[in-house]
Each structure stands twice: as structure tokens, then as C-alpha cells.
PLY file of the C-alpha trace (Angstrom):
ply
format ascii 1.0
element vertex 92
property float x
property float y
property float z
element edge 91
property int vertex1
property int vertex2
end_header
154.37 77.66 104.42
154.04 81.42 103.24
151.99 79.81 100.08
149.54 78.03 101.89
148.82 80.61 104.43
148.85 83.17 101.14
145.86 80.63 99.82
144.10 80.23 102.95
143.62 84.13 103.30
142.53 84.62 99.74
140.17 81.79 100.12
139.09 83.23 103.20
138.35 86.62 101.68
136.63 85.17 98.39
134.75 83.17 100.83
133.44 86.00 102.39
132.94 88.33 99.18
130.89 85.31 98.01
128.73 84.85 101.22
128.16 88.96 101.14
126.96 88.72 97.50
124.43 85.48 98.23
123.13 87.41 101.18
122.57 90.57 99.36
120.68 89.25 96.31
118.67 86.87 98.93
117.85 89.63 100.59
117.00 91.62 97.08
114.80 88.76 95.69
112.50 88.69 99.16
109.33 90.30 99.21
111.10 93.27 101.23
113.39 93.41 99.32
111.25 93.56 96.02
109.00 95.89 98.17
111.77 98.58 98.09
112.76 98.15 94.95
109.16 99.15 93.80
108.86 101.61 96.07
111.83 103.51 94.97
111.07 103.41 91.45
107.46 104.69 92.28
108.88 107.87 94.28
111.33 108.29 90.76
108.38 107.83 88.69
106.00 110.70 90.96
108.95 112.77 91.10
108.83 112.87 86.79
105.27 113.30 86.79
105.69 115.99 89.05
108.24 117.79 86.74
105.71 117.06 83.63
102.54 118.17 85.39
104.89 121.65 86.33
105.87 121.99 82.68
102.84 121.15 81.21
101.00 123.92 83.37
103.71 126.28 82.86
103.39 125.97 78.83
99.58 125.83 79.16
100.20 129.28 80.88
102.48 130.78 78.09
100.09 129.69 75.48
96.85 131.46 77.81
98.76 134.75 77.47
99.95 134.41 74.11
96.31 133.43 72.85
94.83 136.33 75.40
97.44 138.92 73.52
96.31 137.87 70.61
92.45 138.23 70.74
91.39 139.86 73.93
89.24 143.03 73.03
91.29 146.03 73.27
89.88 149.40 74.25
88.93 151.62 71.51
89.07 148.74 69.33
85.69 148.09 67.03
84.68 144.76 66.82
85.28 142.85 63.30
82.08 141.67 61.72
81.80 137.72 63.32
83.60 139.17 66.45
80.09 138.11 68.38
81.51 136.17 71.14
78.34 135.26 73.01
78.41 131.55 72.12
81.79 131.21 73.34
82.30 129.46 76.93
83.05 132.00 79.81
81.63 134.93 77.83
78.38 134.74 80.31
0 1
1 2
2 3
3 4
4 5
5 6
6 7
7 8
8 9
9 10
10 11
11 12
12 13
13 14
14 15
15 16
16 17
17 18
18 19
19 20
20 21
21 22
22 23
23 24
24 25
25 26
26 27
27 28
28 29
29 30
30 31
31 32
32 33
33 34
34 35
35 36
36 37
37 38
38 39
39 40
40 41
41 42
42 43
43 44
44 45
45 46
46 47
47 48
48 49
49 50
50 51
51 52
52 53
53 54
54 55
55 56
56 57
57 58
58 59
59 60
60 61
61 62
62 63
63 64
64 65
65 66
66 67
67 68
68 69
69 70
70 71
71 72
72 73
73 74
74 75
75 76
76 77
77 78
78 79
79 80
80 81
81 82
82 83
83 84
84 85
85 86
86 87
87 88
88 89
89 90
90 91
């Protein structure tokens, strides 16, 4: 007697297990379901452009003031023969 009621509660619970795991990837593989799963992978994939476009501006910065350190006209300094920087963009 203590088998059979033993069997009829495990079959009861893998009965249920089984009809939660149907339901869920039903649910998954609807176009809701598929909707959200695109949707959440779009917000990860903004959020890592995000981080790139940050870095990318933040290097571009660092390489600005290493490049301005490096050749910006210094007071007191005479210019080097080919120093002419009226063709160069921005010299206006």
C-alpha cells in the first residue's frame, strides 16, 4: 500500500515538473516569447556598445592630448623650417 501511494506521488510530481517544462518552452517558442528573448539581447548588445563608444572616446581623448603635447606651438619656441601649418584643417 505504502509502495503504490510512494509511486502515485512521484508520478504525480514528475507529472507536474513535466507539464511546467512543456508550458515554459511553449511559452518560449511563441512570438512573445521570442519577442523577449530579442529584446533582452538587444538591451545587452546597446549596453556593450555603450561601454565601446565610452572607451573609444575616452582613448580618442588620451591620444588628442598626447598628440597636442607633442606638437602644439609652445611660446618662445621658433618654428622648424616646414612648420607652415596653414594647409592643415582647423588652422583657419
Amino acid at each position: 500500500m505504502i509502495g503504490r501511494l510512494f509511486y502515485l506521488a512521484a508520478g504525480a510530481a514528475l507529472g507536474g515538473y513535466a507539464v511546467h517544462r512543456v508550458n515554459r518552452a511553449r511559452r518560449a517558442l511563441s512570438p512573445g516569447g521570442i519577442a523577449e528573448r530579442v529584446e533582452g539581447q538587444v538591451t545587452e548588445y546597446r549596453g556593450a556598445l555603450r561601454e565601446l563608444n565610452e572607451d573609444l572616446v575616452q582613448a580618442v581623448r588620451e591620444q588628442e592630448e598626447e598628440l597636442l603635447r607633442r606638437y602644439a606651438p609652445r611660446k618662445g619656441r621658433r618654428p622648424l623650417p616646414g612648420d607652415d601649418r596653414r594647409g592643415l584643417p582647423g588652422s583657419g
